[in-house]
DOKEKE-977887 format. One record per residue (C-alpha): residue in three letters; x negated, y, z negated. Coordinates in steps of 0.02 Angstrom, whole numbers, plus 50000, padded with zeros to 5 digits. Layout:
<marvexs>
AlaXYZ ...
</marvexs>
This chain:
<marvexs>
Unk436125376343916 Unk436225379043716 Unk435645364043639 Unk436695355943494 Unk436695339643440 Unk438665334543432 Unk439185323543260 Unk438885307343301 Unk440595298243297 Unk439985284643163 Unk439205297943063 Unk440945307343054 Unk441825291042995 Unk440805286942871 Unk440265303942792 Unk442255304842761 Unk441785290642610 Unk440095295642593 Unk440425313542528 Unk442035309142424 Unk441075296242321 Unk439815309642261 Unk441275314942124 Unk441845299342086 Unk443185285942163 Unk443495279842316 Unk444605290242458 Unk446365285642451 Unk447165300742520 Unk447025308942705 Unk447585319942819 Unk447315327543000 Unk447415344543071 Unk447315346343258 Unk446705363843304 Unk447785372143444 Unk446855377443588 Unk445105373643521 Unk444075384443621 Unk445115398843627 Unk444735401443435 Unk443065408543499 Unk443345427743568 Unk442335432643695 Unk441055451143673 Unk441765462743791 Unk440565466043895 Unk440095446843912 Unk442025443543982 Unk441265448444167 Unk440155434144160 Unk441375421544139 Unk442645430344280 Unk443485418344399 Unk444245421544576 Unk446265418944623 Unk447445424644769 Unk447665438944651 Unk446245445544610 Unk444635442944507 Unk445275438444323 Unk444125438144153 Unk444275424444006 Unk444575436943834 Unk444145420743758 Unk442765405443752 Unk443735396843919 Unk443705376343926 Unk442435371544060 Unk441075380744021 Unk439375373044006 Unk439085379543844 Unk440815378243764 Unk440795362543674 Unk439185364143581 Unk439775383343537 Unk441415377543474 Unk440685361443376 Unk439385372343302 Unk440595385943230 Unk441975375643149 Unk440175368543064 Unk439805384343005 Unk441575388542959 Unk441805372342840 Unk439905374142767 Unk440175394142729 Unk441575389042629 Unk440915372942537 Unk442195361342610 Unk441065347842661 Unk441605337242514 Unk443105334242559 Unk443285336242747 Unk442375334542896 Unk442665338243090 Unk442345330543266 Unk442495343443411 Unk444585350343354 Unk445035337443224 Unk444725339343043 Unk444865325642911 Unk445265329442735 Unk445145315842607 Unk445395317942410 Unk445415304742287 Unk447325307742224 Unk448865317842269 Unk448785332142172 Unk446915334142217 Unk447345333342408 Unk448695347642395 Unk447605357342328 Unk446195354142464 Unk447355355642601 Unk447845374342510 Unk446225378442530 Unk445905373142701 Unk447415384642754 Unk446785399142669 Unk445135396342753 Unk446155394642919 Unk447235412042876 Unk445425420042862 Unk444635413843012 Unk446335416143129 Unk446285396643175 Unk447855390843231 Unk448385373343196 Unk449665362143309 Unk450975356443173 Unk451795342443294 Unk449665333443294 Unk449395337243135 Unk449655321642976 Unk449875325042806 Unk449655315542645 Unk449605297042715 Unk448665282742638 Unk448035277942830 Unk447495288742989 Unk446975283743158 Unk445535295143202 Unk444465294443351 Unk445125277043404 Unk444955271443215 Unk446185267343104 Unk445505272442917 Unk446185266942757 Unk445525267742573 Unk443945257342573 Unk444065250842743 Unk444045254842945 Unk444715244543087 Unk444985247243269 Unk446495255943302 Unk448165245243337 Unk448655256843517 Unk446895253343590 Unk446725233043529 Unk448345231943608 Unk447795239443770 Unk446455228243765 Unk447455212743732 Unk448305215743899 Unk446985219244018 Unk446595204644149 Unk445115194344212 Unk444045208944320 Unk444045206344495 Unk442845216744547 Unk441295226644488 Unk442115242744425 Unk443605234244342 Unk442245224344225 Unk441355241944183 Unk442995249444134 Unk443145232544028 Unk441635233543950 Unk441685252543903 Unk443295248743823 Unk442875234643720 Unk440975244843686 Unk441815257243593 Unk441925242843453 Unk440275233043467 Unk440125237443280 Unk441625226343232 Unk440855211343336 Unk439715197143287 Unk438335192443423 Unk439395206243515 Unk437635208243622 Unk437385189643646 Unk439135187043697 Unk439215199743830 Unk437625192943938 Unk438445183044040 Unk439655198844109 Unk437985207644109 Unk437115197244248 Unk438675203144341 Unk438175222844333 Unk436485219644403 Unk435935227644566 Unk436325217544749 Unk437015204444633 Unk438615197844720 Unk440185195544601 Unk440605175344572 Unk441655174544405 Unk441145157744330 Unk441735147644184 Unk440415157444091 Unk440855173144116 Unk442845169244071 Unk442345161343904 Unk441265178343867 Unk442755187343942 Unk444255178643822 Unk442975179943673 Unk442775197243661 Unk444645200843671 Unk445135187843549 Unk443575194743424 Unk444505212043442 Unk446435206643442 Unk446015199043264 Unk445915215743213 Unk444145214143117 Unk443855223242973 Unk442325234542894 Unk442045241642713 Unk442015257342709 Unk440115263442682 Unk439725269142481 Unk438115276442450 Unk438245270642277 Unk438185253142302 Unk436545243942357 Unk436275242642539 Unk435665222742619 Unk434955222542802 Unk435255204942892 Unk434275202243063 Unk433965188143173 Unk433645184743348 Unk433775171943508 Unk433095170043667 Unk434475184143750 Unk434625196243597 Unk434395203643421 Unk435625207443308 Unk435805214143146 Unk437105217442985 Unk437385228942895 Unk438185222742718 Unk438675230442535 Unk439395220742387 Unk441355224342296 Unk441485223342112 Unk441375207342102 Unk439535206342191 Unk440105198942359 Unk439395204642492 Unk440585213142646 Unk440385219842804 Unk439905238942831 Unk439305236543020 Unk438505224243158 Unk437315227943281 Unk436605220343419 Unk435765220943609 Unk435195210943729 Unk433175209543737 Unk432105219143874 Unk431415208944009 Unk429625211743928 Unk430375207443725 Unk430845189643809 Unk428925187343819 Unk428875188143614 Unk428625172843520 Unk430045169643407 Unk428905177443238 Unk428815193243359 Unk430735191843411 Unk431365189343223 Unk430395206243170 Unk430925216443320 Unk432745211543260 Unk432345219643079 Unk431335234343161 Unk432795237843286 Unk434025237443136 Unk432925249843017 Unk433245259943175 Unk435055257843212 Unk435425258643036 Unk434465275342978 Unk435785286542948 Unk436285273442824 Unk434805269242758 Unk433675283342776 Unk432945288542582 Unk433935272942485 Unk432965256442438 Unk433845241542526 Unk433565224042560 Unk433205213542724 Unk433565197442723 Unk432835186042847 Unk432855165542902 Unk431125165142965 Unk429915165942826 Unk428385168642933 Unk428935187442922 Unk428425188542722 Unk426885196942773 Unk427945212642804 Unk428035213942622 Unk426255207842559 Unk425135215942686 Unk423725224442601 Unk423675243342615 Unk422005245442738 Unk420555256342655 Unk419925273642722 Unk418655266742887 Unk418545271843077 Unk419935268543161 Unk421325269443024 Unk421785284643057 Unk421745293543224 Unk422325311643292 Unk423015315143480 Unk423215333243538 Unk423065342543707 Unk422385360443763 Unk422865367243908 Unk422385382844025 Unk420895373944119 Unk421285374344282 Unk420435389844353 Unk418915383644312 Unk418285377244467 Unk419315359144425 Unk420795355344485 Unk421005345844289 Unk422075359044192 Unk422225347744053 Unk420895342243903 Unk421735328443771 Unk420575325743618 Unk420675310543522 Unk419985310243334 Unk419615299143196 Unk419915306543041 Unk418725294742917 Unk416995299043064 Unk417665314843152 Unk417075305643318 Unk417865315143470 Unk418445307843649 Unk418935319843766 Unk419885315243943 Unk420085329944078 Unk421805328044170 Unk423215335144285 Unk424515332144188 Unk425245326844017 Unk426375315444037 Unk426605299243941 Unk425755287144063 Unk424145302344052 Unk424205299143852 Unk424375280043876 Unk422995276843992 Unk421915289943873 Unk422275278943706 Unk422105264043801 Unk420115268643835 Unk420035271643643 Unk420915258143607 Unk419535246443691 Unk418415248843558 Unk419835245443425 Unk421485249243413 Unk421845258743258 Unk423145259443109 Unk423975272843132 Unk424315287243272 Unk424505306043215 Unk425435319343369 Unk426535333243375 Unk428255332743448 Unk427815333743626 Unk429135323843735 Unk427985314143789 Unk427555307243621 Unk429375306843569 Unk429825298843739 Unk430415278243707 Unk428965275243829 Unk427755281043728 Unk428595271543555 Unk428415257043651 Unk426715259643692 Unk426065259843525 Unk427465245543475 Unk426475234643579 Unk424985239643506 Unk425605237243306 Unk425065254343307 Unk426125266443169 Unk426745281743222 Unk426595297043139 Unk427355314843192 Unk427035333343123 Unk428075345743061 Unk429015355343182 Unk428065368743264 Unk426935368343122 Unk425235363043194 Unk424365363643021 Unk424825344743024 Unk423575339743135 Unk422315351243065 Unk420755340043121 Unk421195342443288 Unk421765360343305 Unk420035364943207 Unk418935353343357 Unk420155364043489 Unk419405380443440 Unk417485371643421 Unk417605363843611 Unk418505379243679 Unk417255387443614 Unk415725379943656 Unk416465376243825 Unk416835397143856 Unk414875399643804 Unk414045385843928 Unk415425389444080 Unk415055408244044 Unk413265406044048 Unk413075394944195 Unk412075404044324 Unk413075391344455 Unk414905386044457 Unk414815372344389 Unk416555362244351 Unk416945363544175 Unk417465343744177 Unk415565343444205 Unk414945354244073 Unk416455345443942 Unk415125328443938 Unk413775340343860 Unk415025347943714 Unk415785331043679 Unk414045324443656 Unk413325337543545 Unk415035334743430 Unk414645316743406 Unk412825317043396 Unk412715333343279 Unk412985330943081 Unk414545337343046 Unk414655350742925 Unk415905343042794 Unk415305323742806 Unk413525329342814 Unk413145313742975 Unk413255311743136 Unk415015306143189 Unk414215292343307 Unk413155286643183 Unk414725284443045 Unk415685276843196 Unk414445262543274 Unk413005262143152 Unk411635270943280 Unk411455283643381 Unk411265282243574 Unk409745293543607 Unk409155308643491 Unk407155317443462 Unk406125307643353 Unk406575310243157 Unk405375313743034 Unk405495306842869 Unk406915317142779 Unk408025316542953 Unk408375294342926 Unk410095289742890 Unk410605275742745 Unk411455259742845 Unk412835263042909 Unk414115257342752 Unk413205268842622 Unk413225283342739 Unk415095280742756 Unk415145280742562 Unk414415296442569 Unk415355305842711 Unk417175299742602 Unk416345308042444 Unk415705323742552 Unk417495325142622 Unk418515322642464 Unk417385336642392 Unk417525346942543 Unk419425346742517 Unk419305348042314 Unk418335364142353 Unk419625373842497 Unk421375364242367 Unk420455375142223 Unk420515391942369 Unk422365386942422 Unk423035385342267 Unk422435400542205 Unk423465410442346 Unk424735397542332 Unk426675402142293 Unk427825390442258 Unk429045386142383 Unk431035393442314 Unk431845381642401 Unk432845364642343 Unk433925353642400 Unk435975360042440 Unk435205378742471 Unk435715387742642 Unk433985393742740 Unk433715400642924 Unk432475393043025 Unk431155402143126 Unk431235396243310 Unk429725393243386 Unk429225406943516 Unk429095396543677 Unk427815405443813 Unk429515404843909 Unk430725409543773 Unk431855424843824 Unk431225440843747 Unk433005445443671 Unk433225427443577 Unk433535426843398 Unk431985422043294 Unk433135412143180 Unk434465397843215 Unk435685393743081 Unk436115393542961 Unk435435375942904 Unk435805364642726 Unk434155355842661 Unk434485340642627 Unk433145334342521 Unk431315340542480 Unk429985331142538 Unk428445339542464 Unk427895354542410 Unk427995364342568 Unk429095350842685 Unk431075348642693 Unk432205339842779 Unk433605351642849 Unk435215348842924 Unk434515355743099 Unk434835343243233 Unk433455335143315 Unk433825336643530 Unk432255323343539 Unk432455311343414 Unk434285312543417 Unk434585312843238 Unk435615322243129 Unk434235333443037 Unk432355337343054 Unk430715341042961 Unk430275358142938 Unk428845365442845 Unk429395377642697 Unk428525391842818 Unk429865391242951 Unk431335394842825 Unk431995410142757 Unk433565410742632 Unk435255412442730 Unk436365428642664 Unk438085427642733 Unk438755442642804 Unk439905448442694 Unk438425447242531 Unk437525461242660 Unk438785475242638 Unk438695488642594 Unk439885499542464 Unk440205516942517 Unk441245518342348 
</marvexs>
């Protein structure tokens, strides 16, 4: 299946404000445009047509077009009305989700003369509107079950109405269908998380249905909550952004606030959910930070590169502000990576993860059959025995990306950190100790007059890593780690190490020179990266072992967003993993993006 990540709804609400206010005011003029036949915008190669044939009393028929059904259509459609809008710069004044498009201008005159342009556009690209869906020129719209006004969203007046109506649920299904309804509007709701428990007990597994009191009050809250017709500010990434959490024995919630003119504070969103059975076992310090962790998280496309606020009621949680930034020792800083290919070597272990600590260069290695995240778990949690360290460095396997794995190292107050995407040079330390135990592994299972499992023969390498001085720290990685080392041949005079704190003095000086020296090298052969922020780029793909041979070697094309560094950017290429809007590329994986018709050629 081609993978697309599909516009968040929230995300398409809001940017409608978000990109307006770049120019200046605040949207006060919309319209709609409902595209006729979505799908069949999207002709069809001719000699693809066979593959999409279907069978009638008639005959065999083919689809000239991109037909509705098919597996891939959504993401193919949603991805070119994208590229339609960004190849003609429209994005600052309308936006899309699946056949609707939103255009929103700041006055009359100004929307007439977006809407011109959005017609051209459509005269160009042979899309067909539907007149009788289509709204022009109105102050208000209801879009995607939202009604949106200048400064301001609520839920729309056909759906609160439907919900006003429904009855008590009698059974299991009719409180599911009650619950999605009313779901689509958690954001509007206070506690909405809290609230709802009750009704939740009732979805559980071999739990048998008894309405109670309980559940009615829960029931005739959430209606009444929505029948009020609540109302949110518009977001304005202009204005200063305040995070409220808090959290009980059932849930966390958060809010999401921004102040008027005047310096109140209103409501842009609420949040909430109910705790996991393990999150009830928190203390209430542990509860109220989960409840401003969880909100950093539901709140990042907000507040993702903007300085913001959190408020908070419990003021045990100050240290989140004053903790002291920890200084470069073992186990700040610690590198996970896997090599695979092993298991023809008289093992049935196919599977070697290395763990490293960047400050001693100390190596643990565990053989295994797999690599899932319960294999990388119980691996860390062996490491972890002799301390648990700051901070975590991986690439983007699923398994590290998995919520399993998040949760892991939540529980372990261990941060989290994540390469660049198929860039590998991230986690240098540990791609350079591959090659060396690959290596020295090939040489002693190649030399081996027996066959001896190379499991067996991995105890020896590991050993000679640790207890060898290491060529850019100039000591023993043991000896930096623990302060002795386990066995070794006697030492003469010159051979005896400082104690253990000078010699880790040392191996940070012999490190920062190391990397003074190859900066100087890298920098000479250095060229600056072209790109910045707004520019259109390709991205390079990376070529999967099972990656069809015919498959474009660039995707896009892509908007960076913002520059991180000299050689990483943030792009607007969705994320299938993280689920988020855009993703972290290295400057590497990105060429500049020529639209077709700049490639022409005159024959003039």
């Amino acid at each position: 299946m081609l993978h697309t990540l599909l516009d968040n709804v929230n995300i398409v609400i809001d940017t409608g404000s978000t990109l307006s206010l770049i120019s200046a005011d605040i949207v006060k003029i919309f319209s709609t445009l409902d595209l006729a036949s979505g799908y069949w915008h999207i002709p069809l190669h001719e000699k693809d047509e066979e593959k999409l044939a279907f069978v009638t009393n008639e005959g065999l028929y083919e689809f000239p077009v991109l037909p509705f059904g098919f597996r891939n259509a959504p993401a193919i459609f949603n991805r070119t009305i994208r590229r339609i809008l960004n190849k003609h710069k429209c994005s600052t004044f309308a936006c899309h989700y699946f056949d609707d498009i939103v255009i929103f201008s700041n006055s009359l005159e100004e929307h007439y003369a977006h809407l011109e342009q959005i017609f051209k556009i459509c005269e160009k690209e042979n899309i067909k509107l539907k007149f009788s869906k289509c709204v022009f020129a109105k102050d208000k719209i209801n879009f995607l079950g939202y009604e949106i006004k200048e400064d301001c969203i609520t839920p729309d007046n056909h759906n609160i109405e439907s919900i006003r109506k429904l009855q008590p649920p009698k059974n299991v299904k009719q409180l599911q269908g009650f619950l999605g309804s009313v779901n689509v509007y958690n954001k509007f709701i206070d506690s909405y998380a809290k609230i709802r428990e009750p009704l939740n007990q009732l979805l559980k597994k071999d739990k048998q249905w008894h309405w109670t009191a309980e559940c009615q009050e829960a029931f005739e809250l959430l209606k009444n909550k929505l029948v009020t017709k609540p109302v949110l500010q518009l977001y304005d990434p202009k204005l200063p952004l305040h995070v409220f959490g808090d959290a009980s024995q059932v849930a966390i919630g958060a809010i999401l606030k921004q102040p008027d003119s005047s310096g109140n504070l209103h409501l842009v969103s609420y949040h909430s959910r109910t705790l996991r059975s393990y999150e009830k076992n928190y203390c209430i310090t542990e509860s109220e930070c989960l409840a401003i962790v969880d909100a950093l998280d539901k709140f990042y496309y907000y507040l993702h590169g903007k300085k913001f606020i959190i408020h908070t009621d419990h003021a045990a949680l100050v240290w989140l502000k004053n903790t002291v930034p920890p200084t470069d020792r073992p186990f700040e800083y610690l590198s996970i990576d896997t090599v695979g290919g092993f298991n023809y070597y008289n093992s049935t272990k196919k599977y070697l993860h290395l763990v490293i600590d960047h400050a001693t260069r100390y190596v643990w290695a565990f053989p295994s059959k797999s690599e899932t995240t319960e294999t990388y778990a119980n691996c860390l949690k062996q490491v972890f025995q002799i301390q648990v360290p700051t901070k975590l460095l991986s690439d983007r396997n699923g398994a590290f990306t998995s919520s399993k794995f998040k949760r892991f190292l939540r529980n372990y107050n261990v941060k989290h950190l994540l390469t660049s995407s198929h860039h590998p040079q991230t986690n240098g330390k540990c791609e350079r100790v591959n090659q060396s135990i690959v290596t020295k592994l090939k040489c002693k299972v190649n030399s081996s007059p027996t066959k001896i499992p190379w499991t067996k023969l991995l105890e020896q390498v590991i050993n000679e890593c640790n207890l060898t001085p290491h060529s850019v720290t100039k000591f023993p990685p043991a000896y930096l780690l623990f302060g002795t080392l386990p066995y070794s041949p006697p030492l003469t005079q010159n051979q005896f190490y400082p104690p253990v704190e000078e010699a880790r003095k040392l191996a940070k000086q012999n490190t920062i020179k190391y990397h003074d020296k190859n900066k100087i090298k890298y920098d000479a052969r250095f060229i600056d990266s072209p790109f910045k922020a707004g520019d259109i780029v390709m991205y390079e793909e990376f070529n999967y072992p099972n990656r069809r041979k015919l498959s474009p070697v660039f995707s896009g094309p892509y908007e960076i967003v913002k520059k991180l560094s000299d050689g990483n950017y943030e792009i607007t290429k969705p994320n299938a993993l993280t689920k988020k809007p855009t993703e972290i590329v290295h400057a590497s994986k990105l060429r500049t993006f020529y639209p077709s018709e700049e490639l022409k050629l005159s024959h003039e």
